[in-house]
C-alpha positions as CSV (number, residue, x, y, z in Angstrom):
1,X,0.0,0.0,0.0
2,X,1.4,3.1,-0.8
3,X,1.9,6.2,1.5
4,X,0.4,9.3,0.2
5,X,0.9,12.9,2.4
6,X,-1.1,15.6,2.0
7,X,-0.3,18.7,3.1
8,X,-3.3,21.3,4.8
9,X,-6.3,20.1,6.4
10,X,-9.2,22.6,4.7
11,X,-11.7,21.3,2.7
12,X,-9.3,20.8,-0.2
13,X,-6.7,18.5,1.9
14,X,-9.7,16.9,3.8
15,X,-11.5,15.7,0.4
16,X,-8.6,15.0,-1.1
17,X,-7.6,12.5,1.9
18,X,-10.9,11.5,1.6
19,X,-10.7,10.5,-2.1
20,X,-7.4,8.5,-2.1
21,X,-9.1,6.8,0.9
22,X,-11.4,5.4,-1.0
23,X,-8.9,4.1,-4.0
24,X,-6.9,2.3,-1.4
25,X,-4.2,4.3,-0.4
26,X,-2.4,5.2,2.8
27,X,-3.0,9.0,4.2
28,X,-1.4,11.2,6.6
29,X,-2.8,14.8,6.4
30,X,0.1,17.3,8.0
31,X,-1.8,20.8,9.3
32,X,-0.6,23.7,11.3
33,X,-3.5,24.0,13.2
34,X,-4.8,21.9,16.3
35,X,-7.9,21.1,14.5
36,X,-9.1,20.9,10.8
37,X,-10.9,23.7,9.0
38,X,-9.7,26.4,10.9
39,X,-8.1,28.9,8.5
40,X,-9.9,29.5,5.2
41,X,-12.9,26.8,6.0
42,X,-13.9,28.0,9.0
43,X,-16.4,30.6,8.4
44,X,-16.7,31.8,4.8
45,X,-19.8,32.4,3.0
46,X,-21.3,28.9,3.2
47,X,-22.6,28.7,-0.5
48,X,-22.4,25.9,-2.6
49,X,-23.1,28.1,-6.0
50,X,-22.1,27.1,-8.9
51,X,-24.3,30.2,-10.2
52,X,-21.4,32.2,-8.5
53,X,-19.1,30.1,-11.4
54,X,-18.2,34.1,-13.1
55,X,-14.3,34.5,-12.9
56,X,-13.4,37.6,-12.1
57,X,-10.7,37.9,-15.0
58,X,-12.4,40.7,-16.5
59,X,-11.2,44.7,-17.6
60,X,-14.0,45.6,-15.1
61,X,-12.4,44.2,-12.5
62,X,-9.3,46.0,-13.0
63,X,-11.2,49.6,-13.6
64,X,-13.5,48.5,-10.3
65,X,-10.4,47.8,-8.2
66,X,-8.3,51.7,-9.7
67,X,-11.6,53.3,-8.8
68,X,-12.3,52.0,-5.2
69,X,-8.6,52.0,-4.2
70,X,-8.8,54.6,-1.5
71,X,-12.1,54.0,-0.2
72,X,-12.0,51.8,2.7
73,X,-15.6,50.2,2.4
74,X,-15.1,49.1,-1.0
75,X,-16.0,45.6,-2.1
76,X,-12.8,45.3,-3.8
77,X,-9.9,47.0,-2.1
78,X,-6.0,46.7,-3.4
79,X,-3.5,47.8,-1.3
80,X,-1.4,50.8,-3.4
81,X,2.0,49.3,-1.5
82,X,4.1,48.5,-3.8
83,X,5.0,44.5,-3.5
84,X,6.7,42.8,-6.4
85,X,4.3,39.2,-5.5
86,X,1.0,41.2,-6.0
87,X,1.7,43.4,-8.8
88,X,3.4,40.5,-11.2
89,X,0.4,38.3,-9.8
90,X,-2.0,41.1,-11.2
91,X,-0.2,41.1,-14.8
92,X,-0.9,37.4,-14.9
93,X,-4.0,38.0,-14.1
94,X,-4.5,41.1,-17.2
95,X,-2.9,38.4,-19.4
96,X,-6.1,35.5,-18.5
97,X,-8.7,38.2,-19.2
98,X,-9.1,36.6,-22.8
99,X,-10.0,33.0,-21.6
100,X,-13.0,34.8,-19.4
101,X,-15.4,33.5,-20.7
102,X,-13.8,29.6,-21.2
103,X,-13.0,29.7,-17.6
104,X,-16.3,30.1,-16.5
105,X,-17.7,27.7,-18.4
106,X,-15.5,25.2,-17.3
107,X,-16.1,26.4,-13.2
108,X,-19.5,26.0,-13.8
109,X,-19.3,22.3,-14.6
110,X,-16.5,21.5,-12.0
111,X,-19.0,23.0,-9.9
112,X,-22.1,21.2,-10.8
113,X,-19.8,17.9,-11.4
114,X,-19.0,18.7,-7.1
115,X,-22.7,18.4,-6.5
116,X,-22.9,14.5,-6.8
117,X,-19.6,13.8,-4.4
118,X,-20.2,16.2,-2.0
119,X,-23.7,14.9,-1.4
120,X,-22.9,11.8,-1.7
121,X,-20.2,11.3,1.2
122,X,-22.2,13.3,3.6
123,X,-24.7,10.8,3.3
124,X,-22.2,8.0,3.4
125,X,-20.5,9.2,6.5
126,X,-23.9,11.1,8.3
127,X,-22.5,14.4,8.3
128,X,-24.8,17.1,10.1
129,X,-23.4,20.5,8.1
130,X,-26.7,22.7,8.4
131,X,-27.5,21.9,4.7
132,X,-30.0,24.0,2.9
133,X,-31.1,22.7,-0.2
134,X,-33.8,26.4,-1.3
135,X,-31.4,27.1,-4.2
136,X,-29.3,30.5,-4.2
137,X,-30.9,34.5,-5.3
138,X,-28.8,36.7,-7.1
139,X,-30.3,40.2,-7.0
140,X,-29.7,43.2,-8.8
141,X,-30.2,46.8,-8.1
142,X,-30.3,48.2,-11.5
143,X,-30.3,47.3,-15.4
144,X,-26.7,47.8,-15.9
145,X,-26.0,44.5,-13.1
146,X,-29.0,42.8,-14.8
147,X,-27.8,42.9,-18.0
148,X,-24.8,41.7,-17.3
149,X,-26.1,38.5,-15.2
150,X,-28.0,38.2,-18.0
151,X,-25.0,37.4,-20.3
152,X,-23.5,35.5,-17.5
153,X,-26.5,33.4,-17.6
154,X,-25.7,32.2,-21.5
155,X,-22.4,31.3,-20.2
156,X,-23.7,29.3,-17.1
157,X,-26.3,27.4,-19.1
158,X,-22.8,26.5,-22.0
159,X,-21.4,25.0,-18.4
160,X,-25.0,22.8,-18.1
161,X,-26.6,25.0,-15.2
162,X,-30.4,26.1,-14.7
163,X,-30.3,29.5,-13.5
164,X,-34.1,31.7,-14.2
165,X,-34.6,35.0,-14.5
166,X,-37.5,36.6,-11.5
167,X,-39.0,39.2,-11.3
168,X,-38.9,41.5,-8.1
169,X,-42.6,40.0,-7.1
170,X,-41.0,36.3,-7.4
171,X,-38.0,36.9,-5.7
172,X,-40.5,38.2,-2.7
173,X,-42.3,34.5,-3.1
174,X,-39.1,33.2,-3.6
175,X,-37.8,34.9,-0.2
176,X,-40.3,36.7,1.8
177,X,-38.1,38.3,4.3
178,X,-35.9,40.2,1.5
179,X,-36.6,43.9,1.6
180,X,-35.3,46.9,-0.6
181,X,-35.7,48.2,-4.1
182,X,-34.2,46.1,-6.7
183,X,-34.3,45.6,-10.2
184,X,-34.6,42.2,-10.5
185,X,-32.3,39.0,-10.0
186,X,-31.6,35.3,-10.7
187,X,-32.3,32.2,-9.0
188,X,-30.4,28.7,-9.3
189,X,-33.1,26.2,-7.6
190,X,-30.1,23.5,-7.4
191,X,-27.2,25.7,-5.2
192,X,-27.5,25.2,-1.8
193,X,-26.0,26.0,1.3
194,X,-24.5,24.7,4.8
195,X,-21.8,25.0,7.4
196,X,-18.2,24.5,5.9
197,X,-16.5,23.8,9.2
198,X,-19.3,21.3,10.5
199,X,-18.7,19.8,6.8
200,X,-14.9,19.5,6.8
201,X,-14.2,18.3,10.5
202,X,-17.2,15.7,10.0
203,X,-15.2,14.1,6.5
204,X,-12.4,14.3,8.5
205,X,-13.7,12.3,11.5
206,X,-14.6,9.6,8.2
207,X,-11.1,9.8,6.7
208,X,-9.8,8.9,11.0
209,X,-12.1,6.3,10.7
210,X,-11.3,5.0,7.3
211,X,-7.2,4.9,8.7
212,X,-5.8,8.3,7.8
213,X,-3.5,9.6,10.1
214,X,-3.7,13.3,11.2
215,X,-0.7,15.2,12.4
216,X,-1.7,18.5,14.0
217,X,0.0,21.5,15.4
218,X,2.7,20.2,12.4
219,X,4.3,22.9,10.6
220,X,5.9,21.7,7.6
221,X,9.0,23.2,7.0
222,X,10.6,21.7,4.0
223,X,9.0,19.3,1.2
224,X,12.3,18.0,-0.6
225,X,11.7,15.3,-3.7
226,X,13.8,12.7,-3.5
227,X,13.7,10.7,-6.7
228,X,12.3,7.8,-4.9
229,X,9.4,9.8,-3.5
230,X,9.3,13.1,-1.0
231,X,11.0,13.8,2.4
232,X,8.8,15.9,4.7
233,X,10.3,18.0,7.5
234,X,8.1,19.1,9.9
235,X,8.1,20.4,13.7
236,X,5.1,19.7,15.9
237,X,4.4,23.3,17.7
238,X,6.9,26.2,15.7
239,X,9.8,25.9,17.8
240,X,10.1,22.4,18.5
241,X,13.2,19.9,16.7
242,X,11.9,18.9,12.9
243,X,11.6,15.5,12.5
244,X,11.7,13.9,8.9
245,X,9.8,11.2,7.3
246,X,9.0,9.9,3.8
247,X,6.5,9.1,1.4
248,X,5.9,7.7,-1.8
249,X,4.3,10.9,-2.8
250,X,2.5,14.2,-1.7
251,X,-0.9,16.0,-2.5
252,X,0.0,19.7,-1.4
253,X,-3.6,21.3,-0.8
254,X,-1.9,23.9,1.7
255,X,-4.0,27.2,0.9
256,X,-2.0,30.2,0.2
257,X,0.8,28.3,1.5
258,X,1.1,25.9,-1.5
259,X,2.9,28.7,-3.6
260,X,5.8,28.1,-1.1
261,X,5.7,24.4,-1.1
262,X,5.5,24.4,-4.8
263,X,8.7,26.3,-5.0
264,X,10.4,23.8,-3.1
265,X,9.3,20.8,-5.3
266,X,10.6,22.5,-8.3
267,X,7.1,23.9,-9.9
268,X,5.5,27.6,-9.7
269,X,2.0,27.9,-8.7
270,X,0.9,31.3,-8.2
271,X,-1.0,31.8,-5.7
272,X,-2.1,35.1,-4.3
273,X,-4.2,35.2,-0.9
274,X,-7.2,37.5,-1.3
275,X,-8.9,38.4,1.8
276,X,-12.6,37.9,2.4
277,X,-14.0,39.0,5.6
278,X,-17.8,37.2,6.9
279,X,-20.3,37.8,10.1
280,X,-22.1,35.2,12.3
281,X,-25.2,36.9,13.7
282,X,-26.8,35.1,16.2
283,X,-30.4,34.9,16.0
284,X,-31.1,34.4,19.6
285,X,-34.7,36.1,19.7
286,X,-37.9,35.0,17.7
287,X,-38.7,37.9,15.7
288,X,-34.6,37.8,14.5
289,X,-35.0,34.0,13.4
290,X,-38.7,34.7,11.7
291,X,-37.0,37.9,10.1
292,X,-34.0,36.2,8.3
293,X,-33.9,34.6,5.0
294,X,-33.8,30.8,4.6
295,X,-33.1,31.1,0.6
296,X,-29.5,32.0,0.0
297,X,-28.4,35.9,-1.2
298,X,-26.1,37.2,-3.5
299,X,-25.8,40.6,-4.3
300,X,-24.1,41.4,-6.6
301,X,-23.6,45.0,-6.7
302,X,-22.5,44.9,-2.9
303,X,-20.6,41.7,-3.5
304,X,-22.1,40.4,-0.3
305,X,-23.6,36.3,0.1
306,X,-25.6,35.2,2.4
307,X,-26.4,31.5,4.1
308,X,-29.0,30.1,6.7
309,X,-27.1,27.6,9.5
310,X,-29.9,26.5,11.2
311,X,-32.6,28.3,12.9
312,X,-30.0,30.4,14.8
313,X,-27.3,31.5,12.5
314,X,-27.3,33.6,9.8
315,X,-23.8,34.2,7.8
316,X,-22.9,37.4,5.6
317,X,-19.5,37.2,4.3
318,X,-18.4,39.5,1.1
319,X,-15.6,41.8,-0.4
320,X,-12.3,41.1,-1.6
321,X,-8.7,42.5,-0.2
322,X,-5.8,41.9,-1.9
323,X,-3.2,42.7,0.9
324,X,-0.9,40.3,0.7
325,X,-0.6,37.8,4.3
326,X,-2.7,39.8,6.7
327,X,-5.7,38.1,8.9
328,X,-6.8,41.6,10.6
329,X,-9.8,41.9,11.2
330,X,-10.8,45.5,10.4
331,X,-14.0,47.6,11.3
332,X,-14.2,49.6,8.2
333,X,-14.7,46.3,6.1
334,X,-16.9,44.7,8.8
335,X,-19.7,47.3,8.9
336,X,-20.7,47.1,5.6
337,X,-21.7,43.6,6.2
338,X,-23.7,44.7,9.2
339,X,-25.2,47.6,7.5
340,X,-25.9,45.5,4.7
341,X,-27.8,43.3,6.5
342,X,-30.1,46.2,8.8
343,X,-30.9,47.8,5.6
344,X,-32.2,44.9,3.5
345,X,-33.8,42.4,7.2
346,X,-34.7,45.3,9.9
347,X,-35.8,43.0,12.1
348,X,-32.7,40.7,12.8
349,X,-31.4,41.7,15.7
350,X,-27.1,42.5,14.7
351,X,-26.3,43.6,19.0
352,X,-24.1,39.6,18.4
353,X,-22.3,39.4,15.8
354,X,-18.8,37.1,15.2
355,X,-16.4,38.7,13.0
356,X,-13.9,36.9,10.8
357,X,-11.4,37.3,7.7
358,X,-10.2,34.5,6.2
359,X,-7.3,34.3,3.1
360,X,-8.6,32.3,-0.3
361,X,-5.7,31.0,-2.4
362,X,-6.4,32.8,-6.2
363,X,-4.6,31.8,-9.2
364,X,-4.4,34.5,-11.6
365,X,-6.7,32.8,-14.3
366,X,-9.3,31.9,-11.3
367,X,-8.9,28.3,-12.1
368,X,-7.8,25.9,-9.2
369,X,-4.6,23.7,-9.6
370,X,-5.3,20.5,-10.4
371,X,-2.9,17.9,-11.3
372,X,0.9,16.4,-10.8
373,X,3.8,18.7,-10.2
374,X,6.8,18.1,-12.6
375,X,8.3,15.1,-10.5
376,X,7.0,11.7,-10.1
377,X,4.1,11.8,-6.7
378,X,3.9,15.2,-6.6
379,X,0.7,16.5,-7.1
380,X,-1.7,19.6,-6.4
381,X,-5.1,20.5,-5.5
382,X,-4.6,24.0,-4.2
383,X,-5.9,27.4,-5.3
384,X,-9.6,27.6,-5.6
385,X,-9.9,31.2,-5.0
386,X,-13.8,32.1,-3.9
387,X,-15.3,29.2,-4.3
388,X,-13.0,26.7,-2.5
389,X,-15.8,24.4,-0.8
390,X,-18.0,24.0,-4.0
391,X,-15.5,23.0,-6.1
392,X,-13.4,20.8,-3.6
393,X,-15.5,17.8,-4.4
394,X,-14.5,17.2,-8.0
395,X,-11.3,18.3,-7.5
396,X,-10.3,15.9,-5.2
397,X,-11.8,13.2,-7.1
398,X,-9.8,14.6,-10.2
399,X,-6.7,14.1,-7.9
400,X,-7.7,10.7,-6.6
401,X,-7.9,9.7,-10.3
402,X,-4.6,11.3,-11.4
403,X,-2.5,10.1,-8.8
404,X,-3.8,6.5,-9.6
405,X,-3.0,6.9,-12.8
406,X,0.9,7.5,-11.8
407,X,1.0,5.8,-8.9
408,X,-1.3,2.7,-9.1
409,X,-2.0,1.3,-5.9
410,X,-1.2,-2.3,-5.9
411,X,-3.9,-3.6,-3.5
412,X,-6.1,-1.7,-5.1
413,X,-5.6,-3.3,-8.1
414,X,-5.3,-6.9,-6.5
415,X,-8.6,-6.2,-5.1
């Protein structure tokens, strides 16, 4: 049976494990952190949308992120410090803006293709993640957004999604406790929505049970290939003596981290981490819970998404901050979430509200990284920018069939 590593314990290195798992191999999942899920999966914005399949590699983008550079609210906010990682990063990203349309085609059917696993091995393993299956609402405040959706939508339905145009009475039927003047918006019947962290540390708990072995509070230090497979150096806590130990090969699924691994493997994966900040508010009084929508938001104008976790949890997570490594959580980017949310539900109570920023890993052309490295058992599944948890399904199951392919499992095959 051959050993397999894999390096980050998010959603991506938790599916992954999960994946090779099932095809027979031998896991160890090496994380920083005491527990899984708790960087990037811990609280983001809980949808499972492939409606939200758009890549952002577009001239607007660009224009959107020059004109809201010095306002502090903004839903897109680049830091004007000059930083040789970001700025080549951005030029990469300039040079992708021709495959826009391609590359969200393609997201859109990684995303759908997700559905089936993701479902799947939470019914397998009885995971509890707060799973909401009323579909996700895009809303638009004007005709200028709803045009635009509008073209998105040719591209979605190229990638095989549903997505129908409402009108502002049927996006009332659709979700009663929406308030506000829009234009008019989009629904996908098929998203859904649930608790990331409840997700990931539950497929975890399977993988333990299954036989993977989890090393936490492990900081890797150095991934060196060896010809006959990878050496890992790693020290449990940051200051302790690195130990060493080998494998016959190494998923690296390491979040914003993986650009650094990569490098020391030999291959260049360009990763970027691009801050997203989310709320918890806790409905903790009746007329909060009754005044909260069930049906996921996204609005797209405010670049704000919304998810139901349970009958007492409501998340709003939204914007994007390309500051390079920086988990502060900052007030001026946390209030429009809040505001956002008295404006369009006056009656949920926001006096308790949990506050978090989280890093997702962005390739320049938005596309995750999928596949072997340049030497024999390294591979990747790293860099799925915003929508991390609703692709992770198929791309670990992409992985899973890749490093079979190149590393064929012997009792596997026996079997």
């Amino acid at each position: 049976m051959q050993h397999i590593a894999v390096v980050g314990a998010g959603i991506t290195g938790v599916t992954t494990a999960y994946a090779l798992l099932n095809r027979g191999y031998s896991v160890t999942v090496f994380d920083k952190n005491r527990y899984a899920a708790m960087q990037t999966s811990f609280a983001n914005g809980g949808q499972l949308s492939a409606s939200n399949a758009e890549v952002w590699t577009q001239a607007s983008t660009i224009l959107k992120g020059i004109k809201w550079m010095l306002k502090k609210d903004a839903p897109l906010l680049v830091n004007p410090m000059p930083d040789w990682h970001k700025y080549s990063w951005m030029a990469e990203f300039v040079s992708n803006i021709p495959r826009y349309e391609d590359n969200t085609v393609e997201t859109a059917r990684l995303a759908i293709a997700a559905r089936q696993h993701l479902f799947a091995w939470a019914e397998k393993e009885n995971i509890d993640f707060d799973h909401e299956l009323r579909g996700i609402l895009h809303v638009y405040q004007d005709k200028k957004g709803f045009d635009h959706a509008t073209r998105v939508n040719e591209l979605l339905k190229k990638g095989g999604l549903h997505r129908e145009s409402v009108s502002t009475d049927e996006m009332r039927a659709i979700e009663p406790a929406l308030s506000g003047e829009f234009y008019g918006g989009y629904y996908t019947p098929s998203d859904s929505t649930g608790d990331i962290h409840k997700y990931t540390r539950g497929l975890a708990q399977a993988c333990e049970r299954m036989g993977a072995h989890f090393e936490f509070d492990a900081h890797v230090k150095q991934l060196e290939h060896t010809g006959l497979g990878v050496h890992l150096e790693y020290a449990i806590g940051q200051d302790a003596e690195p130990v060493s130990t080998g494998f016959d090969g190494v998923v690296v699924c390491a979040g914003i981290e993986s650009r650094r691994f990569a490098s020391q493997l030999g291959d260049r994966v360009n990763i970027y981490p691009v801050k997203g900040y989310s709320i918890t508010v806790e409905l903790n009084d009746e007329e909060s819970q009754q005044g909260a929508p069930w049906v996921s938001l996204l609005d797209d104008d405010a670049k704000i998404v919304t998810s139901r976790l349970g009958s007492d949890r409501f998340r709003i997570a939204g914007t994007a901050e390309f500051n390079g490594v920086n988990y502060d959580i900052r007030d001026d980017r946390i209030r429009p979430l809040t505001e956002w949310c008295r404006k369009l539900f006056p009656s949920v109570n926001t006096d308790c509200v949990i506050p978090w920023a989280g890093l997702r890993p962005m390739m320049p052309n938005m596309m995750p990284r999928v596949g072997a490295g340049k030497h024999p058992g390294v591979f990747y599944n790293t860099g799925h920018g915003h929508l991390g948890w609703t692709l992770s399904a198929a791309t670990a199951d992409m992985i899973g069939d890749s490093v079979e392919a190149s590393m064929p499992n012997q009792l596997r095959k026996a079997s």
